[in-house]
VOPAGU-2260 file (C-alpha; in pm, 1 decimal, decimal comma):
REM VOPAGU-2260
SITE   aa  ch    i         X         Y         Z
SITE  UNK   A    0   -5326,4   -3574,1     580,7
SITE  UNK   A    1   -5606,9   -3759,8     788,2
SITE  UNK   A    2   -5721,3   -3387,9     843,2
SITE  UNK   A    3   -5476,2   -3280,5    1090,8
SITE  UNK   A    4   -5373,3   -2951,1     987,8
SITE  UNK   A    5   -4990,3   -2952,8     887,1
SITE  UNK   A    6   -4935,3   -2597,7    1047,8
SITE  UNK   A    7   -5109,3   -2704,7    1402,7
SITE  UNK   A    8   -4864,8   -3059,2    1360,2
SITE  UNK   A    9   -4576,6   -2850,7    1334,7
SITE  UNK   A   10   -4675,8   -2646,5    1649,4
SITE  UNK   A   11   -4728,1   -2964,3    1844,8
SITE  UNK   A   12   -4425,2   -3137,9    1722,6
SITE  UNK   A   13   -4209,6   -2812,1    1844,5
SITE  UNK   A   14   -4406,7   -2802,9    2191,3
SITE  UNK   A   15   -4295,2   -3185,2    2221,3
SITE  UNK   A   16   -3919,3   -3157,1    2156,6
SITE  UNK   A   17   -3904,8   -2842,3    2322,4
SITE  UNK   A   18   -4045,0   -3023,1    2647,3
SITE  UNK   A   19   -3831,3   -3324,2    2614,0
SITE  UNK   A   20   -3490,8   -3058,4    2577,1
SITE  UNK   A   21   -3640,9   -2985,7    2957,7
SITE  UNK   A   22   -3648,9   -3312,8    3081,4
SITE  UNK   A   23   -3347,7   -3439,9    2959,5
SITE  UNK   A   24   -3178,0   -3110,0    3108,6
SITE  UNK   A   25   -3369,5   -3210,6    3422,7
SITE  UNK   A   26   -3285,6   -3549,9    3460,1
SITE  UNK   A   27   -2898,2   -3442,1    3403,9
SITE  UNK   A   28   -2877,6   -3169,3    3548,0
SITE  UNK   A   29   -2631,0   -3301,2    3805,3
SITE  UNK   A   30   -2384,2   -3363,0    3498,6
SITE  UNK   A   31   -2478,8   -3004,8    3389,4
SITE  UNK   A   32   -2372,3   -2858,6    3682,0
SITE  UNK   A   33   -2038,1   -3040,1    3714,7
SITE  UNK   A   34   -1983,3   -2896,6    3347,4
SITE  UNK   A   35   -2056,3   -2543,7    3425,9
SITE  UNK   A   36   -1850,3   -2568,6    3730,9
SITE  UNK   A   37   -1597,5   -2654,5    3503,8
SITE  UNK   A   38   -1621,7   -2373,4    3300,5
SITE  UNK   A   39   -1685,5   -2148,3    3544,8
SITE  UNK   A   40   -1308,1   -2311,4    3672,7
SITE  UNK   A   41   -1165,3   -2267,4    3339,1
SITE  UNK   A   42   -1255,6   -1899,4    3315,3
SITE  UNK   A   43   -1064,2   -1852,7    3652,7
SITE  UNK   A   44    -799,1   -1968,4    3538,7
SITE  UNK   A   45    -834,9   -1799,5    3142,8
SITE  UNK   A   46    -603,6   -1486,0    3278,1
SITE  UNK   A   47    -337,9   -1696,6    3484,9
SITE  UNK   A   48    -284,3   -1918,7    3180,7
SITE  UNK   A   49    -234,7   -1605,1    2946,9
SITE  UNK   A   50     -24,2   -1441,0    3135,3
SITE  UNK   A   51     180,8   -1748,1    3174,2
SITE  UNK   A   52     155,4   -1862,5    2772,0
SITE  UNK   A   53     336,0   -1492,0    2700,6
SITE  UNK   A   54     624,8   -1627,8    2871,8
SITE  UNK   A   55     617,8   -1987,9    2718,4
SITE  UNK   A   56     484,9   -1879,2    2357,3
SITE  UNK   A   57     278,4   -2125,3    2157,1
SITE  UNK   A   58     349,5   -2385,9    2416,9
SITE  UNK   A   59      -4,7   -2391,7    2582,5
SITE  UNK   A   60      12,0   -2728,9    2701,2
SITE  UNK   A   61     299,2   -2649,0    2885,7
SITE  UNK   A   62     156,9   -2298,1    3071,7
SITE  UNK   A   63    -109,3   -2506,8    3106,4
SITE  UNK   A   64     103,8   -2756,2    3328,6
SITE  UNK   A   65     265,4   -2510,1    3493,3
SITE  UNK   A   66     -86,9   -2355,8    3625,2
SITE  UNK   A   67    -255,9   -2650,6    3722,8
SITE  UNK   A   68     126,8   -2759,5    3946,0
SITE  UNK   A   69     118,9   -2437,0    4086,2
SITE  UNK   A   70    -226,6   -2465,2    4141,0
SITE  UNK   A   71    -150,7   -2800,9    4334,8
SITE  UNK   A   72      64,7   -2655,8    4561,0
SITE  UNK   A   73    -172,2   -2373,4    4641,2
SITE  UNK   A   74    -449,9   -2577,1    4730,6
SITE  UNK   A   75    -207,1   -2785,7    4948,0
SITE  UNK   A   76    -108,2   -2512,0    5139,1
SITE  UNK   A   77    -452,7   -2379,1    5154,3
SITE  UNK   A   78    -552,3   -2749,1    5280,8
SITE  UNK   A   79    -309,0   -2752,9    5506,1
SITE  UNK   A   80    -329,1   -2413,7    5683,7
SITE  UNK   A   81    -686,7   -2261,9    5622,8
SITE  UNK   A   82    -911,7   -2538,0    5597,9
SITE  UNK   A   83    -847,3   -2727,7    5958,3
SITE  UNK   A   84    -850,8   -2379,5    6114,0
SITE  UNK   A   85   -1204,5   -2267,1    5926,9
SITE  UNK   A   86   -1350,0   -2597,9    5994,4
SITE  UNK   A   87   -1260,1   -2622,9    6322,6
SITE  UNK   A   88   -1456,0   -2275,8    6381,4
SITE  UNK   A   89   -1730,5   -2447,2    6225,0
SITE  UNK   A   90   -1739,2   -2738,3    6501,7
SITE  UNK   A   91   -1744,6   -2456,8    6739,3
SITE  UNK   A   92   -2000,7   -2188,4    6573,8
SITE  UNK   A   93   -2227,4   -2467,4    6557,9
SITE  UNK   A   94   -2259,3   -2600,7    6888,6
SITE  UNK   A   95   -2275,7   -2240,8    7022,9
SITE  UNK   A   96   -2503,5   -2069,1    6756,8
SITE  UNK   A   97   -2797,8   -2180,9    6935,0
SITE  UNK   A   98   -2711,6   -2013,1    7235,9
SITE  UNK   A   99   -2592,6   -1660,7    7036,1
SITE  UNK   A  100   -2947,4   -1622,0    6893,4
SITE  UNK   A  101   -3144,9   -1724,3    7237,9
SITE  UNK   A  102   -3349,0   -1452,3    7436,1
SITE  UNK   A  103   -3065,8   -1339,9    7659,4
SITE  UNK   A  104   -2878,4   -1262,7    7338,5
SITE  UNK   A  105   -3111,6   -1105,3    7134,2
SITE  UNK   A  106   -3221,0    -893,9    7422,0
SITE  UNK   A  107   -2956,8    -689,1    7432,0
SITE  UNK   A  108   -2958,6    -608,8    7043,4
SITE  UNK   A  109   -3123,6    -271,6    6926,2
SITE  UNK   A  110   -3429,1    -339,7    6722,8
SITE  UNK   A  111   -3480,2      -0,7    6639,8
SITE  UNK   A  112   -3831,1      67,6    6519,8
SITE  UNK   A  113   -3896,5    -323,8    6606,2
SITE  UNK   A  114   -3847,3    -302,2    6993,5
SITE  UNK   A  115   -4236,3    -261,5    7059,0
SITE  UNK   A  116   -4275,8    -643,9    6936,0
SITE  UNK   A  117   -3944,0    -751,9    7072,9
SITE  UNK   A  118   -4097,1   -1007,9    7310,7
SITE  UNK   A  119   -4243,5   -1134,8    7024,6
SITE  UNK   A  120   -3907,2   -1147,1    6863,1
SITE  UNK   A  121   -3738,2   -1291,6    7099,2
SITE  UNK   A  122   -3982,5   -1586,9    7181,0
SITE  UNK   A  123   -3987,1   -1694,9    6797,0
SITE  UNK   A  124   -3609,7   -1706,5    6834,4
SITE  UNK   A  125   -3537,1   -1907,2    7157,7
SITE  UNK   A  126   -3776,7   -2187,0    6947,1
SITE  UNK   A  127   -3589,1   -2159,9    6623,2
SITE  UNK   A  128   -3280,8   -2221,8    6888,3
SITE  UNK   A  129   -3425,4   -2521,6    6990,4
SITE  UNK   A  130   -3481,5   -2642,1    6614,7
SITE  UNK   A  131   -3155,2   -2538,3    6477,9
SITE  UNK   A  132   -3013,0   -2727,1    6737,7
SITE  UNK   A  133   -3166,4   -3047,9    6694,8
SITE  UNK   A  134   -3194,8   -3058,9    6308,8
SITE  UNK   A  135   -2933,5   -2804,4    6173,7
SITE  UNK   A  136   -2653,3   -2798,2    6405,8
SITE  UNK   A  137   -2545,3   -3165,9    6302,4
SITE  UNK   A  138   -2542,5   -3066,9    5946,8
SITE  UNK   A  139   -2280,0   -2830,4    5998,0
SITE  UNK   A  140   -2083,0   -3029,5    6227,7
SITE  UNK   A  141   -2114,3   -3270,1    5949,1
SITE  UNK   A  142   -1968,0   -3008,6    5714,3
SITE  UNK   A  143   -1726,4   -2922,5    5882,3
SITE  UNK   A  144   -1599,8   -3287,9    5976,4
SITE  UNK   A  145   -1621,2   -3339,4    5578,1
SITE  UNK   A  146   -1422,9   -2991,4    5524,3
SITE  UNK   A  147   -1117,4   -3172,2    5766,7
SITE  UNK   A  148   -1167,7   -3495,2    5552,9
SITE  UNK   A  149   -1245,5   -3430,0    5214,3
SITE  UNK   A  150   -1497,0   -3648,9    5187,0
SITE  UNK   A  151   -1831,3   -3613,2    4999,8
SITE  UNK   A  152   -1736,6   -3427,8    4732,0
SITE  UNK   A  153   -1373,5   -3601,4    4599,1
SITE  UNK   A  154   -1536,2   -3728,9    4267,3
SITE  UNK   A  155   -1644,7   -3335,9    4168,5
SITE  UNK   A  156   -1363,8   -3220,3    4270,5
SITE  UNK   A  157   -1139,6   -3432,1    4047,1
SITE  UNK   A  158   -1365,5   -3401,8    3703,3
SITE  UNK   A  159   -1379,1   -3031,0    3762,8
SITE  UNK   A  160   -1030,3   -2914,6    3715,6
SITE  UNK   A  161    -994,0   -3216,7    3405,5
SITE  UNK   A  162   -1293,7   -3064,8    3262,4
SITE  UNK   A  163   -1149,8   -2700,7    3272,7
SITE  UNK   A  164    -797,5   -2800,0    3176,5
SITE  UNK   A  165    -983,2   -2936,3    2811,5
SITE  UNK   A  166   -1193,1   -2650,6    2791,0
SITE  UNK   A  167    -855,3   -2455,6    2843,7
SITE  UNK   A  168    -689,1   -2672,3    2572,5
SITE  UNK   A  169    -940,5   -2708,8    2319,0
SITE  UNK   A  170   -1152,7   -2397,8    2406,2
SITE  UNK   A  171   -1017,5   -2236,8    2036,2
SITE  UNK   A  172   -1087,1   -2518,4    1858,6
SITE  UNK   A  173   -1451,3   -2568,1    1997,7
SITE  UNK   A  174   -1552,3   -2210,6    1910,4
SITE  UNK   A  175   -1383,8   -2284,5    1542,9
SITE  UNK   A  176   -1595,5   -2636,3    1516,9
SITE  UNK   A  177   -1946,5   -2477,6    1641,4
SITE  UNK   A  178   -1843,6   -2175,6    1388,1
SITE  UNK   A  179   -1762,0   -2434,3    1081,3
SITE  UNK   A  180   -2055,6   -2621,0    1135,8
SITE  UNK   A  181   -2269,3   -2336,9    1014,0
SITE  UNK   A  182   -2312,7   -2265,3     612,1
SITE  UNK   A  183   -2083,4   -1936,0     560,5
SITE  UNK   A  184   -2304,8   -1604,9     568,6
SITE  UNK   A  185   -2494,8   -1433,9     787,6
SITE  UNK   A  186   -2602,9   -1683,3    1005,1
SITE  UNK   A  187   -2247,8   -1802,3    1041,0
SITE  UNK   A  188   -2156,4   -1412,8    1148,2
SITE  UNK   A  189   -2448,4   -1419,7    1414,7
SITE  UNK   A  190   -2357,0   -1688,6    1580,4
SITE  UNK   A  191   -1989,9   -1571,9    1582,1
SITE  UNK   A  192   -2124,2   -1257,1    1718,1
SITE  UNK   A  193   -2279,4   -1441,4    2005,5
SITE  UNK   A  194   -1974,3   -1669,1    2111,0
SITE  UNK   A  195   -1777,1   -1346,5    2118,6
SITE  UNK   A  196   -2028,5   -1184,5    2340,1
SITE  UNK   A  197   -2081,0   -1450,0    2602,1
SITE  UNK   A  198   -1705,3   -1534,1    2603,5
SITE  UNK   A  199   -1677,9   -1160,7    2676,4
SITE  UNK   A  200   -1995,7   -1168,1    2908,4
SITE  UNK   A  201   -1861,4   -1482,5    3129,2
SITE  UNK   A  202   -1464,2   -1371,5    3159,3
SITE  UNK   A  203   -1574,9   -1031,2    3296,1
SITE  UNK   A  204   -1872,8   -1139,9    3524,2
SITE  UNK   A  205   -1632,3   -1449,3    3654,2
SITE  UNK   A  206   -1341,9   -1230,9    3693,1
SITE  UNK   A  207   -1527,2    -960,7    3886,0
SITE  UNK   A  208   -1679,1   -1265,8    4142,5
SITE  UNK   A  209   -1377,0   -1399,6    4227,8
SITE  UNK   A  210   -1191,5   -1062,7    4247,9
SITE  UNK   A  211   -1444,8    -894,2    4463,0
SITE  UNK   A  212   -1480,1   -1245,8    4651,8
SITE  UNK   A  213   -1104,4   -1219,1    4749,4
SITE  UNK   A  214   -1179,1    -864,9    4838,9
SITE  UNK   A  215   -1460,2    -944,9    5069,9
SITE  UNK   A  216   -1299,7   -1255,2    5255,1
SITE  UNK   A  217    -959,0   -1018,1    5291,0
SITE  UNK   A  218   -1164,6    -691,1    5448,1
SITE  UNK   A  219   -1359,4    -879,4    5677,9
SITE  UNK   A  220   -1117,1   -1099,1    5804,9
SITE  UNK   A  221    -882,1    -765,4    5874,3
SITE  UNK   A  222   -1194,7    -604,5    6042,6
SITE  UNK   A  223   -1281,2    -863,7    6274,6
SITE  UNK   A  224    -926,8    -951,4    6341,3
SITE  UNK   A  225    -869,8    -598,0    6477,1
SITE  UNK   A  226   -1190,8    -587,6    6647,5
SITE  UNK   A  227   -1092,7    -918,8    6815,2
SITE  UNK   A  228   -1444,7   -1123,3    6747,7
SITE  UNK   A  229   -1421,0   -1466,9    6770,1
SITE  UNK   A  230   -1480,4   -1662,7    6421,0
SITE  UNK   A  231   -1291,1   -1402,6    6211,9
SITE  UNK   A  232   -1183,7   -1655,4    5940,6
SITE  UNK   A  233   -1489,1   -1849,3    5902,6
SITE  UNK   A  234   -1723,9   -1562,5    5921,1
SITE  UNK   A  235   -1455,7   -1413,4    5678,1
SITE  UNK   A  236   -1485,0   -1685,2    5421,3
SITE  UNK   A  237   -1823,8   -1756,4    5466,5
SITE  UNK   A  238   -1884,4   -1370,9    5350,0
SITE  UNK   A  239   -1649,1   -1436,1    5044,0
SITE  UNK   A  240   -1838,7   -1733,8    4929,8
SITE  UNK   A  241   -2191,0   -1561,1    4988,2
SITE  UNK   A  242   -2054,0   -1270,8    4775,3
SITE  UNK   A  243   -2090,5   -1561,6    4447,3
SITE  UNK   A  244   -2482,7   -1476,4    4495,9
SITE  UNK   A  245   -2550,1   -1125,5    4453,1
SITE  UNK   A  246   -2804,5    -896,9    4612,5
SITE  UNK   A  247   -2919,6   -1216,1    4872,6
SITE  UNK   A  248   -2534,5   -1318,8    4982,8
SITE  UNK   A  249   -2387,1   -1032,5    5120,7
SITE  UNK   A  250   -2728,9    -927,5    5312,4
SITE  UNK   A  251   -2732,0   -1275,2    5443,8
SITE  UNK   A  252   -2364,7   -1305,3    5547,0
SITE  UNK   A  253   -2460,4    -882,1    5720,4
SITE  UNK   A  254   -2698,0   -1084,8    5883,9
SITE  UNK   A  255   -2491,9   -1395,1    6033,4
SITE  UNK   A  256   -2226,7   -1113,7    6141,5
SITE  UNK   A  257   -2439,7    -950,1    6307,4
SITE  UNK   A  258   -2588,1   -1234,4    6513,5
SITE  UNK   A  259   -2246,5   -1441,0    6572,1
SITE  UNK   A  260   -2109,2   -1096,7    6739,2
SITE  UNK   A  261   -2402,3   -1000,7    6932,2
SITE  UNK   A  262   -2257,9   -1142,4    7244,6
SITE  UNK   A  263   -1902,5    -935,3    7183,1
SITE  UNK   A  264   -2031,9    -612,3    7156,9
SITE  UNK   A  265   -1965,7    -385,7    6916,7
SITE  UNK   A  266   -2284,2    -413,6    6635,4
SITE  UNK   A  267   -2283,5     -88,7    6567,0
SITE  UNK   A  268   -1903,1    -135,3    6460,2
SITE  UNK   A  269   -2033,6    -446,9    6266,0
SITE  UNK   A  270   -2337,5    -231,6    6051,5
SITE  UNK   A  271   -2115,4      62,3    5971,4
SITE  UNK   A  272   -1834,7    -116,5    5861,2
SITE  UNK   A  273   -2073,1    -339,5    5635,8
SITE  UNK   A  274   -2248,6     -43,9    5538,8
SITE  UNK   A  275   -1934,1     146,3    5447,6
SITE  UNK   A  276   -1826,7    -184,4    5280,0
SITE  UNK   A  277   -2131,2    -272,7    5038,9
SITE  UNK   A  278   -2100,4     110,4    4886,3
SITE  UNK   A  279   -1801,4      96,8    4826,0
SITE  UNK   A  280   -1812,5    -266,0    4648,1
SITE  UNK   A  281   -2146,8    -218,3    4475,6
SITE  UNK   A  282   -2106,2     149,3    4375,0
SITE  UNK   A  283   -1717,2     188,1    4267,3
SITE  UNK   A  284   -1546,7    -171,8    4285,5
SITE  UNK   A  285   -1854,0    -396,7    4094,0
SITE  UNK   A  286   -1902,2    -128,0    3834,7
SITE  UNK   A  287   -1547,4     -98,2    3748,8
SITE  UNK   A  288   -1512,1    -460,0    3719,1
SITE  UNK   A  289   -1812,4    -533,1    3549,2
SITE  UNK   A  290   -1765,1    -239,4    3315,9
SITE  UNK   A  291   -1777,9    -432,7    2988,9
SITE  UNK   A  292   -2025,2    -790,1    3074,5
SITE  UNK   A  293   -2338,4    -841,8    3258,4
SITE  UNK   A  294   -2592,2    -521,8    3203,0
SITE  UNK   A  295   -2869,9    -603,0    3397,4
SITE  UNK   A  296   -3174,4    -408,9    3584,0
SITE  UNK   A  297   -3122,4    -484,3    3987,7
SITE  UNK   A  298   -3504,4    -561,4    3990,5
SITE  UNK   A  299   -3433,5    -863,7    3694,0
SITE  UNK   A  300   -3117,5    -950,4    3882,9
SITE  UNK   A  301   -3287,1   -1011,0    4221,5
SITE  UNK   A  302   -3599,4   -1143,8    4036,5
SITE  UNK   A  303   -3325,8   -1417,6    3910,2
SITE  UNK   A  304   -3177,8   -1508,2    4238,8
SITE  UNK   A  305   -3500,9   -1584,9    4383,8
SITE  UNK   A  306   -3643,8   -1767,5    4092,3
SITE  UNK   A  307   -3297,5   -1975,9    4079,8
SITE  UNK   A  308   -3358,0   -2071,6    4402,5
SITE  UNK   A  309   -3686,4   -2184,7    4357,1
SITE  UNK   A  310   -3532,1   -2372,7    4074,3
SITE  UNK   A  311   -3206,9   -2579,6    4182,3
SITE  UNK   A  312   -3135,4   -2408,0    4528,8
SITE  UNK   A  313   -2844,0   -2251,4    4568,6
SITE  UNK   A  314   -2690,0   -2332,9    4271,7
SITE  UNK   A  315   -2989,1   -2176,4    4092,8
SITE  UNK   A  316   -2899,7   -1891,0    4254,3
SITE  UNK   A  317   -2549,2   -1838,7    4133,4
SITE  UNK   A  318   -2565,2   -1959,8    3757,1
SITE  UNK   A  319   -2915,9   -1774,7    3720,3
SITE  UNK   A  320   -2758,9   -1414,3    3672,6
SITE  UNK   A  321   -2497,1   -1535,8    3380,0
SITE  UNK   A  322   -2766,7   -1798,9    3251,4
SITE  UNK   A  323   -3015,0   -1443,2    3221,6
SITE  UNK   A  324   -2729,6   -1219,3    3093,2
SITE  UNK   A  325   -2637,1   -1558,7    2837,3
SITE  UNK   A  326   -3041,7   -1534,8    2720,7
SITE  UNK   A  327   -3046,9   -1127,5    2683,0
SITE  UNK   A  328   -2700,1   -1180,7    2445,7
SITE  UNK   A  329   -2931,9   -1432,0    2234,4
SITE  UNK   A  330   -3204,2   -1228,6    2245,1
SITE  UNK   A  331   -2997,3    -874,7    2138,7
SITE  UNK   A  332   -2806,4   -1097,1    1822,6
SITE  UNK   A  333   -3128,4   -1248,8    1755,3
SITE  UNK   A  334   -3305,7    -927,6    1711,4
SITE  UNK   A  335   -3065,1    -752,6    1536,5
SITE  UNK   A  336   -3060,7   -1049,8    1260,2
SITE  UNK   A  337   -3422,1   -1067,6    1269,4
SITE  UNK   A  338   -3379,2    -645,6    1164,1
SITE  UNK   A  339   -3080,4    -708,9     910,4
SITE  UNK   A  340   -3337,9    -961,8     746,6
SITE  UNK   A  341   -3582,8    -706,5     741,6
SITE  UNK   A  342   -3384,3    -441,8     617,1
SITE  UNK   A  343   -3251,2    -651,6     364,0
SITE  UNK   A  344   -3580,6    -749,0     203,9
SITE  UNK   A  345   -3728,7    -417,3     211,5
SITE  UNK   A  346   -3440,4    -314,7       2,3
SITE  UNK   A  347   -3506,3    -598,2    -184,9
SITE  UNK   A  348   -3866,9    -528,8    -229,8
């Protein structure tokens, strides 16, 4: 037709949808992330509502009720008790944190191999004082006013938890609709294959964040409460919520330890006691919770983290480990169809 070569139109008209799928994902990709929140919320709560629907059989709306009430009151507590306290630590970090990384500070920390350039060191880090106090330092006051407040981020964190409590509700029937609306064969085994796999992939990768998250926030703030540094429950949650981005977060919350406790003394109690802590949660306590999930090279699971954050910050950096574990699932179903089919019609043949 008007010697365009049907094949080559085909190609093009793929290439075209395929990069308007990407723009419409970009241009809604605030949305997107509110819904994976969501799920990521739901699957937090996937074990609490189990355990609760045994009690209260085939009454899921009503476990489901009593979760999200209890869940209330925990939050209000939380609110109430943790939050003012963190915040306020906050406040104070930042209009001393400066100061803790100036030259006097950073003088008296072992550089190890790095002491022959420590001038050097140190006069790169009395400037980036001078800019963290003048551009960064209100942020986090900011934050931390909007932690005491609850402002900025009360319309996410009301379509979250209504988002997860329908993806709790209808979850079943979702899976059974996306299942139905493929013709009954092999195709409609595949793709039941691959709901089963990433429903398997997400609850054990989600569970083992928030489990080794708890962990984290609950060792550290033990350790620095004995040690007596100042900060223990912020630095303490801040090294919780940095263990959501692997590889990157717990180096970087070594790091802030390590500088916010300079001035106390005691940084060689600080490395061994992260030291001792990352083998023992990377080496006995991820494994064993990610035993059945995310199997993934460390060089394609840092490779991920950076590119995510290249991508959509630190969000990118979070979702891009179950987004890469979500494509290798595909990619694993997809290629063992793709071998059925060949199998199939060699027996055929």
């Amino acid at each position: 037709m008007l010697g365009i070569d049907e094949r080559a139109l085909k190609v093009v008209w793929t290439i075209f949808l395929f990069g308007l799928f990407l723009a419409i994902v970009y241009f809604i990709r605030d949305t997107l992330l509110i819904f994976a929140l969501a799920i990521f919320f739901a699957y937090m709560l996937w074990p609490v509502v189990g355990l609760v629907e045994r009690l209260i059989p085939k009454r899921r709306n009503y476990a489901l009720a009593v979760v999200y009430v209890s869940l209330i009151g925990l939050f209000v507590l939380i609110g109430f008790e943790l939050l003012p306290k963190i915040a306020g630590q906050a406040i104070s970090l930042a209009t001393r944190f400066p100061s803790l990384i100036s030259g006097n500070k950073l003088a008296s920390i072992p550089l190890g191999f790095l002491n022959p350039v420590r001038e050097q060191i140190v006069d790169f880090a009395t400037r980036e004082a001078a800019t963290l106090e003048s551009k960064v330092v209100p942020f986090i006051q900011e934050a931390g006013a909007k932690i005491l407040t609850g402002i900025g981020a009360l319309l996410p964190a009301i379509l979250i938890p209504i988002l997860a409590f329908f993806f709790l509700k209808d979850g079943e029937q979702i899976r059974i609709n996306l299942i139905g609306a493929v013709e009954d064969g092999h195709d409609r085994s595949m793709l039941e294959q691959i709901l089963d796999d990433v429903h398997l992939l997400l609850k054990n990768y989600i569970r083992a964040l928030v489990l080794m998250s708890v962990a984290s926030f609950v060792c550290w703030v033990v350790f620095l409460s004995i040690m007596r540094y100042h900060y223990e429950l912020l630095l303490a949650a801040l090294a919780g919520v940095l263990e959501f981005i692997p590889v990157i977060g717990p180096a970087a919350a070594g790091i802030v330890m390590l500088v916010v406790c300079a001035g106390s003394g005691g940084i060689l109690w600080i490395l061994i006691f992260w030291g001792c802590y990352r083998v023992f949660a990377d080496y006995i306590l991820s494994p064993y919770l990610m035993s059945a999930g995310v199997e993934l090279h460390p060089l394609l699971v840092l490779f991920g983290v950076l590119a995510g954050e290249s991508v959509a910050g630190i969000p990118g950096m979070f979702f891009s480990i179950p987004a890469i574990a979500i494509l290798r699932v595909l990619y694993v179903n997809l290629r063992k169809a793709y071998t059925h089919r060949q199998l199939a019609a060699v027996a055929r043949g």
